[in-house]
Backbone bond lengths (Angstrom), bond angles and torsions (degrees), N, CA, C in turn:
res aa  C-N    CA-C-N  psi(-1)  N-CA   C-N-CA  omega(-1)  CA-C   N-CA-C  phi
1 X - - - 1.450 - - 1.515 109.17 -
2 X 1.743 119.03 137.61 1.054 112.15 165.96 1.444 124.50 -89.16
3 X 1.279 136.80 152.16 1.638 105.95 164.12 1.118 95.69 -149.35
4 X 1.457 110.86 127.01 1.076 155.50 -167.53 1.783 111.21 -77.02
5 X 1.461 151.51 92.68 0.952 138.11 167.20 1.962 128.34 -35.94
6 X 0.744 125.61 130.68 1.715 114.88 176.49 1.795 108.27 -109.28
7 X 1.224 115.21 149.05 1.230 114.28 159.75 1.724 127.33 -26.09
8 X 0.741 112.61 -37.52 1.937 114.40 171.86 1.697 102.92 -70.57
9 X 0.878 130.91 115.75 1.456 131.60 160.69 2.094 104.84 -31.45
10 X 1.271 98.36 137.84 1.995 95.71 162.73 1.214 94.48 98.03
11 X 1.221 128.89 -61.37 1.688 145.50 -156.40 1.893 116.24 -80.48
12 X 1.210 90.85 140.33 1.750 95.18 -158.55 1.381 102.63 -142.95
13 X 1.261 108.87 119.18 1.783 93.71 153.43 1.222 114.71 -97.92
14 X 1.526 111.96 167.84 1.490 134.08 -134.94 1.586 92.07 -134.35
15 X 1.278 99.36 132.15 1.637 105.16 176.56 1.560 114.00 -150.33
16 X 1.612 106.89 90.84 1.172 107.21 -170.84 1.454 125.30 -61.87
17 X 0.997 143.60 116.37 1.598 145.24 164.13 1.474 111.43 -57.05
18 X 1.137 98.73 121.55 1.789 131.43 -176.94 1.429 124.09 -79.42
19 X 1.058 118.72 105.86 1.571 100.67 -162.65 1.768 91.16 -112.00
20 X 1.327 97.76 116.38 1.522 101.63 -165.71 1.462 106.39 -109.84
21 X 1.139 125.07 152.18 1.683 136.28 171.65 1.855 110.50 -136.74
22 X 1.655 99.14 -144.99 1.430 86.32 -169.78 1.343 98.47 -87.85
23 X 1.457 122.08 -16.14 1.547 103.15 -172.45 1.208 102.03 -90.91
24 X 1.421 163.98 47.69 0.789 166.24 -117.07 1.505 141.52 7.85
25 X 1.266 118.95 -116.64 1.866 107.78 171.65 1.506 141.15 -127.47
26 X 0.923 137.95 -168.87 1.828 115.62 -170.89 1.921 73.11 -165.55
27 X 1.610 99.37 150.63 1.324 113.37 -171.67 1.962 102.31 -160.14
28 X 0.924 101.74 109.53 1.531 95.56 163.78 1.526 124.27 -74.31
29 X 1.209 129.18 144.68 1.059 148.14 -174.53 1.693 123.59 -100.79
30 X 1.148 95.63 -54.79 1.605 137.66 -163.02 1.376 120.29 -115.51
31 X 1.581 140.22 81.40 1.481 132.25 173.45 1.152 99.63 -124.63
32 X 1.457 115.61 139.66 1.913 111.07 173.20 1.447 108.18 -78.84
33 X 1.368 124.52 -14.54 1.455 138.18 -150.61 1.594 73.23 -91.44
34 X 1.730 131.56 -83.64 1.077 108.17 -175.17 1.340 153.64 -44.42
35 X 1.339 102.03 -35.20 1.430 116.68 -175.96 1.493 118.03 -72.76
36 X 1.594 108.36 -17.06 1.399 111.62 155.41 1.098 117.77 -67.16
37 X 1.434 144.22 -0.25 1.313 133.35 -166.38 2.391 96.34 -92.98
38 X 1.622 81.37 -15.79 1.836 86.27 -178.05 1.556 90.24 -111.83
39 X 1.459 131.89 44.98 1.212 114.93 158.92 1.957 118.11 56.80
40 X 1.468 97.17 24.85 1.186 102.51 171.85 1.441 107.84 -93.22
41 X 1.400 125.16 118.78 1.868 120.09 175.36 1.435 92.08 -132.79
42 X 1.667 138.76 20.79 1.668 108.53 -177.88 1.324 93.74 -114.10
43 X 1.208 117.17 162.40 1.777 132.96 -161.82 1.726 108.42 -91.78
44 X 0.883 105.15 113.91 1.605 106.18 176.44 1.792 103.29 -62.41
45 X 1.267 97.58 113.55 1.832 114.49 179.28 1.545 115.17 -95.86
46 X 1.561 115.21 -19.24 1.566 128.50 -177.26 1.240 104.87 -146.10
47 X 1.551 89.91 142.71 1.474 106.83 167.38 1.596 108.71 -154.79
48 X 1.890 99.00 133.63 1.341 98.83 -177.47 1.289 119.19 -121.25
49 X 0.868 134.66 -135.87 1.923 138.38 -172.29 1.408 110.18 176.52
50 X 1.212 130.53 102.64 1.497 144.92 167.75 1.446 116.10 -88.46
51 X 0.906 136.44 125.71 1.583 173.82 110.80 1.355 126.75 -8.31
52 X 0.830 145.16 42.45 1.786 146.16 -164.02 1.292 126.10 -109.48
53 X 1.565 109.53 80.77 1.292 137.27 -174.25 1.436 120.05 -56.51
54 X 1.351 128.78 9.86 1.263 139.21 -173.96 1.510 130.22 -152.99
55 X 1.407 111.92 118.55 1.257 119.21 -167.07 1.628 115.37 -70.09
56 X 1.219 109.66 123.15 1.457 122.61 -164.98 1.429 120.36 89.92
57 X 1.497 119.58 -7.97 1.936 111.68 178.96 1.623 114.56 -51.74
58 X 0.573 135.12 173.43 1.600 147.24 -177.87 1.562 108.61 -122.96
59 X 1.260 120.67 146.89 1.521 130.69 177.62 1.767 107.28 -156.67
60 X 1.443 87.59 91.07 1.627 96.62 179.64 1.045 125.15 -179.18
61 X 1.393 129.55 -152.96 1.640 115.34 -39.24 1.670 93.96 -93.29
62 X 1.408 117.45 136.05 1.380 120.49 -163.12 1.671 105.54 -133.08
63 X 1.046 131.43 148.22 1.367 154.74 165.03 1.556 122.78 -149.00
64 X 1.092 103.64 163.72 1.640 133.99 -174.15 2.026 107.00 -123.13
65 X 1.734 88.55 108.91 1.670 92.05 173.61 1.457 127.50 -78.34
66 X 1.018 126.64 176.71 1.971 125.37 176.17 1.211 105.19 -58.32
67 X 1.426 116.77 141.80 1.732 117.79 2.71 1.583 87.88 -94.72
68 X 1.403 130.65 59.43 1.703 100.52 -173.99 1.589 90.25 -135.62
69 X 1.691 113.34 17.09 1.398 125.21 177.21 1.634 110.35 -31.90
70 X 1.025 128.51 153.42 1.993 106.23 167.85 2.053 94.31 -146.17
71 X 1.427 86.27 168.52 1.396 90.25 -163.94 1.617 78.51 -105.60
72 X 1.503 140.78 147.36 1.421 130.75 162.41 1.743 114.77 -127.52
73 X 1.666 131.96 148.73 0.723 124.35 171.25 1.192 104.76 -98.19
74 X 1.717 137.04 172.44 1.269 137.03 157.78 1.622 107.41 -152.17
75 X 1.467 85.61 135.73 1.591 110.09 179.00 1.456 123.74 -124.68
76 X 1.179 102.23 137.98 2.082 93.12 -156.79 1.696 86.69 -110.54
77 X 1.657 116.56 119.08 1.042 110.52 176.20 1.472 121.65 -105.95
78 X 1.359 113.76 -4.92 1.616 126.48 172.48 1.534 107.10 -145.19
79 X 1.565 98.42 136.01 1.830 110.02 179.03 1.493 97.34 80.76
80 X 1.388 105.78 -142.87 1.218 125.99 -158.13 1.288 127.50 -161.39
81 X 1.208 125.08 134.08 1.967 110.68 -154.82 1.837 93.94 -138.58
82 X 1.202 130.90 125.69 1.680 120.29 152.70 1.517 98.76 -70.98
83 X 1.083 121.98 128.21 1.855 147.40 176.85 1.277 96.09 -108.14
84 X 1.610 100.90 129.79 1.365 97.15 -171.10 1.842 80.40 -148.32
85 X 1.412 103.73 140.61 1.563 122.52 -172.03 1.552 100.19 -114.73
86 X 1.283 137.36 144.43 1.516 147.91 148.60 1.466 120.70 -112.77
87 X 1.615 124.38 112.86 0.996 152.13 139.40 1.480 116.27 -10.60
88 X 1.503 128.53 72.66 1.533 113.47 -166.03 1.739 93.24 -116.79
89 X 1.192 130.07 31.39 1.191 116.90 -175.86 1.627 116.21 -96.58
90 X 1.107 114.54 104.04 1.732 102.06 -166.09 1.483 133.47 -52.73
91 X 1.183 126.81 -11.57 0.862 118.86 173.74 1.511 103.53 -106.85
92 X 1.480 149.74 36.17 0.890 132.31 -171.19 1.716 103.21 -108.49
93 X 1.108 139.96 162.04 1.399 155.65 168.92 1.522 104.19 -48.15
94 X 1.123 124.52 -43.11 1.459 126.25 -156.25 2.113 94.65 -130.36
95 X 1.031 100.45 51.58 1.676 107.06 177.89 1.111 105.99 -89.61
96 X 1.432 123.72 126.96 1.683 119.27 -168.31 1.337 124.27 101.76
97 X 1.385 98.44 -26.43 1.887 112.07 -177.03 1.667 105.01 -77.34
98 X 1.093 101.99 142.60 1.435 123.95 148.54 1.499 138.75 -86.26
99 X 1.455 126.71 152.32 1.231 98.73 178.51 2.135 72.16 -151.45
100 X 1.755 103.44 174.44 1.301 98.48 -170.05 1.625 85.75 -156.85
101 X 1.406 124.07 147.78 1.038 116.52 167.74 2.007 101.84 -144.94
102 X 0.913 118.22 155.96 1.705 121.94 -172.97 1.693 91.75 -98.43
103 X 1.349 115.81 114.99 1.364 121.77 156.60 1.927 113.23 -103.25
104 X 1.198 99.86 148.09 1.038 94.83 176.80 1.897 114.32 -146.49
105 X 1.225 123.17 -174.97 1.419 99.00 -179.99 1.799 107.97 -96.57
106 X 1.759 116.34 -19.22 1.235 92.60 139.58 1.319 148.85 -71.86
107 X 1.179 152.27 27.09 1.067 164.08 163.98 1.099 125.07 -116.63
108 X 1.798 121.51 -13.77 1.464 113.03 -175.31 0.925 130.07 80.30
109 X 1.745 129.01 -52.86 1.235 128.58 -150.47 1.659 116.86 -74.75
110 X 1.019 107.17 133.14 1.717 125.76 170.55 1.731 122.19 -96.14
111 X 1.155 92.40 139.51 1.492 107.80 -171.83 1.717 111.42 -104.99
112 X 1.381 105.57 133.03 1.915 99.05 -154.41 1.887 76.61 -129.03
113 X 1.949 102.16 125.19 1.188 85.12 -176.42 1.875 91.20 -142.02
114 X 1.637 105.36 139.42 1.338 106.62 -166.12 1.612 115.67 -76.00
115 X 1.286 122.59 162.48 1.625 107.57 169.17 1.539 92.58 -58.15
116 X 1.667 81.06 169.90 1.328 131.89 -175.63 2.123 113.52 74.46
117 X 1.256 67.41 36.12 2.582 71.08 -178.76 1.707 81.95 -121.41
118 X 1.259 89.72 171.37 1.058 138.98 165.58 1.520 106.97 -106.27
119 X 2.072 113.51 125.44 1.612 96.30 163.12 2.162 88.72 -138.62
120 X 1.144 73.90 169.41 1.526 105.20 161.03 1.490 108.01 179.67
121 X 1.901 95.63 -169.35 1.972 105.39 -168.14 1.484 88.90 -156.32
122 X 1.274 86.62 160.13 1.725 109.52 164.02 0.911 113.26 -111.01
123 X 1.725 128.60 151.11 1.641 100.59 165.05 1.284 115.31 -116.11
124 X 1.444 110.72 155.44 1.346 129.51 -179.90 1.072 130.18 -65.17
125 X 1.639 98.83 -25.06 1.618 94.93 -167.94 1.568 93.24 -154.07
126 X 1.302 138.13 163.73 1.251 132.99 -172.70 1.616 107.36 -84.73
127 X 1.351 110.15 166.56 1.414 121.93 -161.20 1.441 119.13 19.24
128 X 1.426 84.59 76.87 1.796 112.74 162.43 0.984 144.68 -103.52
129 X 1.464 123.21 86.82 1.793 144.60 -165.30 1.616 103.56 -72.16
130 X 1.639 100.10 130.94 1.312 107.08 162.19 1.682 116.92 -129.05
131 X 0.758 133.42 125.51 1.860 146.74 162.33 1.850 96.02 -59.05
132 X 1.135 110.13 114.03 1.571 114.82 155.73 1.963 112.79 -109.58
133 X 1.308 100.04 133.04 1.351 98.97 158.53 1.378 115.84 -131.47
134 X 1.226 105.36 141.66 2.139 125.30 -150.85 1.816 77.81 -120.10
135 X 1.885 93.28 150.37 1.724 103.47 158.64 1.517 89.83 -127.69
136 X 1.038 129.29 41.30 1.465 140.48 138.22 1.100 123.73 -131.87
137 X 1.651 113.73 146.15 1.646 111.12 179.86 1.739 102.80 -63.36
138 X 1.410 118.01 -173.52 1.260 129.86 -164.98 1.825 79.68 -108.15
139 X 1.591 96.72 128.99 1.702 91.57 -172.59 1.583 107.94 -133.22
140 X 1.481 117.33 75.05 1.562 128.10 -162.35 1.786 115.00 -37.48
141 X 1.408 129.07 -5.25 1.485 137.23 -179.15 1.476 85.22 -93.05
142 X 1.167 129.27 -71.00 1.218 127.79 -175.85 1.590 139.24 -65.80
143 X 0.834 110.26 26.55 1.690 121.12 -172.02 1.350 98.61 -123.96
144 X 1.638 96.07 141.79 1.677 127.07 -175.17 1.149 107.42 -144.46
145 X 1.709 113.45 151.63 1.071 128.70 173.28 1.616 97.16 -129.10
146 X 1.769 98.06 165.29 1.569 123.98 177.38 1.995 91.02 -121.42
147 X 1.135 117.89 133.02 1.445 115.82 151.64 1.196 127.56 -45.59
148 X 1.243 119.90 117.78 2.116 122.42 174.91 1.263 113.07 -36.61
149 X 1.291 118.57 -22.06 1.388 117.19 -169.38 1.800 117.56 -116.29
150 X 1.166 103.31 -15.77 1.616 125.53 147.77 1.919 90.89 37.37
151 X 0.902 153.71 166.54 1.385 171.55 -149.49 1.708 103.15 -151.54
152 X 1.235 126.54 -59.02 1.512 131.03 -163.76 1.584 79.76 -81.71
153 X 1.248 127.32 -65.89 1.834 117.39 -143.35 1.698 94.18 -72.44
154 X 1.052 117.51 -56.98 1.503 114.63 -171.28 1.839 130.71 72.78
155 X 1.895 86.14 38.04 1.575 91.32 -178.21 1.460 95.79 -40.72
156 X 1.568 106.50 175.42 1.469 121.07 168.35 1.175 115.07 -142.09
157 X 1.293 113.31 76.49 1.982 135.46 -172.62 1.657 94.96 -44.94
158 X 1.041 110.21 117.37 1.355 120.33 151.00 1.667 116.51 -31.81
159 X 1.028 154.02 -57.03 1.155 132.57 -104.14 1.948 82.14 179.73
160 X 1.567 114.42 134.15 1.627 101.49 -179.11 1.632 107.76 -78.22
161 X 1.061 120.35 169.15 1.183 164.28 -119.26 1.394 78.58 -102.26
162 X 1.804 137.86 104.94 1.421 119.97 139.81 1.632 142.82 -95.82
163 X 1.406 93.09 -12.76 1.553 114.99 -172.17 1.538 115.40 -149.36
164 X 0.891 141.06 78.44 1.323 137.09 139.03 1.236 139.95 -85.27
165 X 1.686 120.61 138.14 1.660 114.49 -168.80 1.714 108.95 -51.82
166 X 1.298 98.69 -170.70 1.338 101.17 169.44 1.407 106.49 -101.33
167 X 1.132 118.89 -32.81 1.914 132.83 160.17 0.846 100.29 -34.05
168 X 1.697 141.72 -64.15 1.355 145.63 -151.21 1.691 126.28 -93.64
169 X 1.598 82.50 -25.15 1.587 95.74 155.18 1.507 131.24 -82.24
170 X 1.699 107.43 -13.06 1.435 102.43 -174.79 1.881 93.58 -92.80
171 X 1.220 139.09 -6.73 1.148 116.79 -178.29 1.499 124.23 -37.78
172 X 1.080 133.73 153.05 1.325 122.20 156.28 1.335 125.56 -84.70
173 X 1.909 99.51 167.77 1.474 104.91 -178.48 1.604 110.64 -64.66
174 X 1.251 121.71 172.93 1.865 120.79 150.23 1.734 93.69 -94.61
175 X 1.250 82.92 157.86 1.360 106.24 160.25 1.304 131.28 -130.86
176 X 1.342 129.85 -156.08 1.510 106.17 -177.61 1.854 122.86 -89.41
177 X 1.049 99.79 10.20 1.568 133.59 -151.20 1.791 99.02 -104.97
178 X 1.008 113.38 -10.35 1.578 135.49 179.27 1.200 108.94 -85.51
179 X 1.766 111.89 107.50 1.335 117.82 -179.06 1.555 103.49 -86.34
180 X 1.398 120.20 -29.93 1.926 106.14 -167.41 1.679 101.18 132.63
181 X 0.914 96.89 -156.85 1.462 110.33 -170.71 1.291 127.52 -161.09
C-alpha cells in the first residue's frame, strides 16, 4: 500500500498496489503491520456500505464527538464520489480547512481520515457504492453535522446539488464562535 500524506495533518490517501498476473489482480486494502507505519493501532469495529442512486446527491458532512471521536476509512467501489474531509480539531494548524479528493472504483484510491474531521461525498455519477470502516461504533447521542454549504469552510461541490436528506440539510452553519471538536 501506498499512502500518500494530504494537506490536513493525520489524513492519507491509500493506494493499494496490485499484484497482477494472467488471471488478473489481488490488492491489499487492510494490513495492521502497515497502517502502523501512519500510527494507525485502533481496531476497525464497523463497517458500512452506502448506496447513492443519484448523480449529484450530497451525504454530509458528519462526525462523532468525545469520547465517541472515530478514525474512518473510505473506499468507493462503484461510480464515483468527490470525498471531501473537514478539519474540526481545534487546536490543529489547518482547523477549518477542507481538502476533497474524487475516489472512484476505477482508481482504487482510499481516503484514511483521523478523528476529529468532518467527512462526506457527492456523487459523480449514479449508483455510487462506498465501503466505510469506523474504529468507533456509530453512537446516535453523539453525532454532528456541519452544513455542505457551511459559509466559513466553503467546500466547492463540483456539480449542483440533486439530492440531499432532510437530516443533512438541517445541520447547522459554524460560526465564528466554534471552538472544534
Amino acid at each position: 500500500m501506498i499512502f500518500s500524506s494530504t494537506p490536513l495533518k493525520g489524513s492519507y490517501i491509500i493506494e493499494p498496489e496490485r499484484f497482477i498476473d494472467n488471471r488478473g489482480w489481488l490488492a491489499r486494502y487492510f494490513c495492521k503491520k502497515e497502517f502502523e507505519k501512519i500510527n494507525h493501532n485502533k481496531e476497525w469495529v464497523q463497517m458500512n456500505h452506502s448506496f447513492t442512486t443519484k448523480k449529484g446527491t450530497i451525504r454530509g458532512m458528519h462526525y462523532q464527538v468525545a469520547p465517541y471521536r472515530e478514525i474512518k476509512m473510505i473506499r468507493c467501489i462503484a461510480g464515483v464520489v468527490f470525498d471531501v474531509i473537514v478539519d474540526l480539531r481545534k487546536d490543529s494548524p489547518t482547523f477549518l480547512k477542507w481538502f476533497a479528493i474524487e475516489l472512484s472504483a476505477q482508481n482504487k484510491k482510499m481516503i484514511y481520515i483521523p478523528e476529529g474531521f468532518a467527512h462526506g461525498f457527492q456523487s459523480l455519477s449514479d449508483d455510487a457504492e462506498l465501503l466505510y470502516h469506523h474504529s468507533e461504533y456509530y453512537t446516535p447521542g453523539a453525532e454532528g453535522g456541519i452544513k455542505y454549504d457551511d459559509l466559513l469552510i466553503k467546500i466547492e461541490w463540483p456539480l449542483p446539488v440533486s439530492v440531499i436528506s432532510v437530516k443533512d440539510s438541517a445541520h447547522p452553519y459554524l460560526n465564528n464562535n466554534f471552538k472544534g471538536i
